[in-house]
C-alpha positions in Angstrom: -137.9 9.8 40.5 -139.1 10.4 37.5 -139.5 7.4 34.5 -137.1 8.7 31.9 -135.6 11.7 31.2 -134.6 13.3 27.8 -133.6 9.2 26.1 -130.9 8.4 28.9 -131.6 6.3 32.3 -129.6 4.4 34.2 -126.7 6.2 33.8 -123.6 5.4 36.1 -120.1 6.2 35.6 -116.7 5.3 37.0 -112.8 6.6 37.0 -110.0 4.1 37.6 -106.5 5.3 38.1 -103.1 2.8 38.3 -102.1 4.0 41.7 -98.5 3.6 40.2 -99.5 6.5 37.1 -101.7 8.9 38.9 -101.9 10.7 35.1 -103.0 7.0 33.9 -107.1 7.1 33.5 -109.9 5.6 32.6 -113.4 7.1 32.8 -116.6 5.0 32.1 -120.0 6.1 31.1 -122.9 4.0 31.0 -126.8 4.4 30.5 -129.8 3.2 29.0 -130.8 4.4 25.3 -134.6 5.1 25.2 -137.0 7.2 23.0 -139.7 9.3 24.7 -141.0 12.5 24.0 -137.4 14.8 25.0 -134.9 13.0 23.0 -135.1 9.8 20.4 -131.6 8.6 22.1 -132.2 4.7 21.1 -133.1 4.9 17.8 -129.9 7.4 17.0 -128.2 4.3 18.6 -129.7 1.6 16.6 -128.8 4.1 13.4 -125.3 4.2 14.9 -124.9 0.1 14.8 -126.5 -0.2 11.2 -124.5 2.6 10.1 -121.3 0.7 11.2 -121.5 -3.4 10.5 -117.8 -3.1 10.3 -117.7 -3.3 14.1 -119.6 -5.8 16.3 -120.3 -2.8 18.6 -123.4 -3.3 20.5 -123.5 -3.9 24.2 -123.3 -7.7 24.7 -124.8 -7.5 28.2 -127.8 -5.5 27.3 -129.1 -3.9 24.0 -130.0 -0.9 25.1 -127.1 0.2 26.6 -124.3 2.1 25.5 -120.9 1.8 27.8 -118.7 4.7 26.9 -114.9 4.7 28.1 -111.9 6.5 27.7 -108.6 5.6 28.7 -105.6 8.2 28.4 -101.9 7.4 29.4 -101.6 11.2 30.8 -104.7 12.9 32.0 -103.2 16.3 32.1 -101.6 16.0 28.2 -104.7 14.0 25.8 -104.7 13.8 22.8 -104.9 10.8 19.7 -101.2 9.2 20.9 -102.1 8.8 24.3 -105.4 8.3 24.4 -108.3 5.8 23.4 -111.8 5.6 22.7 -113.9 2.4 23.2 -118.0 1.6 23.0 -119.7 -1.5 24.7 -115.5 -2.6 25.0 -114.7 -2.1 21.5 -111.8 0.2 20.6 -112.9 3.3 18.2 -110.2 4.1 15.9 -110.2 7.8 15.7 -110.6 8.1 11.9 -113.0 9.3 8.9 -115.2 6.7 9.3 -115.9 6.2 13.1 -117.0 10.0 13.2 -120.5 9.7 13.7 -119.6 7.5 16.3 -117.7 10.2 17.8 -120.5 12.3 17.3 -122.7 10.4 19.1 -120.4 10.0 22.2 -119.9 13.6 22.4 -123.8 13.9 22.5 -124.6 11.3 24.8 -121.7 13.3 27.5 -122.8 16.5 26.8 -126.5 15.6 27.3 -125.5 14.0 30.8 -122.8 16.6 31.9 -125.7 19.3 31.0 -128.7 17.1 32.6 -130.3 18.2 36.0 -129.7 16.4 38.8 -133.5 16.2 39.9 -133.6 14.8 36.4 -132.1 12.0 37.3 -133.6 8.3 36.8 -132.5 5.1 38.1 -134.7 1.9 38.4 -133.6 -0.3 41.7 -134.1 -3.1 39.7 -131.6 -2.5 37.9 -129.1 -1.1 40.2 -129.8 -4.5 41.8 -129.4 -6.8 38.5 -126.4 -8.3 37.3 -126.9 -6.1 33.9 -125.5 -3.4 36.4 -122.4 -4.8 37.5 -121.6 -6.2 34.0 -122.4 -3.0 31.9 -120.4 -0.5 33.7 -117.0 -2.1 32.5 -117.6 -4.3 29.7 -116.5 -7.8 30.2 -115.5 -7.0 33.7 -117.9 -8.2 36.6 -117.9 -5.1 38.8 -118.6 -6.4 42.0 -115.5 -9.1 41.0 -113.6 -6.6 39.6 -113.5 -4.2 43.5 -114.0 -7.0 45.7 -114.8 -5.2 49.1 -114.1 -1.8 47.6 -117.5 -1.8 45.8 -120.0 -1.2 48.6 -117.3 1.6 49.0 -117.8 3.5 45.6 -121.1 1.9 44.3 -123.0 5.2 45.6 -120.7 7.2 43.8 -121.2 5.6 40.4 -124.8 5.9 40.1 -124.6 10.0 41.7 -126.3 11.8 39.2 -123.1 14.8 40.3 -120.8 12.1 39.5 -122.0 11.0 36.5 -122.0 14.9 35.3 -118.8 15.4 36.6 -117.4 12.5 34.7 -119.4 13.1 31.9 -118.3 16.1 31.3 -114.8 15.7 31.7 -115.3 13.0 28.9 -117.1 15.1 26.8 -114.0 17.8 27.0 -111.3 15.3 26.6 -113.2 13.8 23.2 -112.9 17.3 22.0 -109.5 17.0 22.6 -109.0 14.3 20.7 -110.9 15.3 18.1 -108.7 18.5 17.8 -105.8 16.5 17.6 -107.2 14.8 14.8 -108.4 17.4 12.6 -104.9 19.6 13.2 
């Protein structure tokens, strides 16, 4: 594997669904700001938490990583009033202000959705650290959180097709959103 890759590592992702409201979702993105000589991914992240002291937004677990989710009541119908946006646990309001934050979601997504798998990078020492299982789902122990069902989808989380997958659908439903907003 290779050591980093275009400013994102570590990337993992998850989608949880209330068996009771199959429509009812959330999707999680994680991953690992860095700078290197494809992308200057953490330092647009340190910009985005200076630009916003309004918010206490950074990732409490681990500085350099973002946790991107999104929760929406109906999966097949998105948009502002049935939908949410939340980074490192925090919920976005979808207004003026928070649009570079916005911005910087819909980057983050689109770079993973559009990465290469071979591209890839995740260190086992962190897949094997408690930063993992506490930065997927902010304030949520993983492991905890699926009991035996986490040796079950662990593999999934960190597939670099997963995290595409996921990434992109992300990326689509935050354009969604952002539709709605600017109808």
């Amino acid at each position: 594997m290779k050591v980093s890759f275009t400013g994102l590592k570590n990337a993992a992702t998850i989608c949880i669904r209330n068996p009771l409201y199959p429509r009812r979702s959330m999707y999680t993105l994680s991953a690992e700001m860095t700078n290197d000589a494809d992308g200057n991914d953490l330092s647009k992240y340190n910009d985005l938490l200076l630009k916003n002291p309004e918010y206490d937004i950074s990732n409490k677990v681990n500085k350099n990583f973002v946790n991107f989710a999104f929760v929406a009541d109906d999966i097949e119908h998105v948009g502002i009033d049935n939908s949410a946006i939340y980074l490192n646990g925090n919920l976005i309001p979808v207004n003026d202000t928070n649009l570079g934050i916005f911005t910087f979601l819909a980057s983050m997504s689109r770079k993973l959705a559009g990465k290469n798998v071979k591209n890839f990078t995740l260190d086992r020492n962190y897949f094997l650290s408690d930063t993992f299982d506490n930065v997927v789902i902010p304030g949520h122990n993983l492991a905890e959180m699926l009991g035996e069902d986490y040796s079950k989808v662990v593999n999934y989380m960190i597939s670099p097709l997963e995290v595409k997958n996921n990434s992109n659908i992300m990326n689509n439903n935050l354009q969604k959103i952002m539709v709605d907003y600017f109808a």
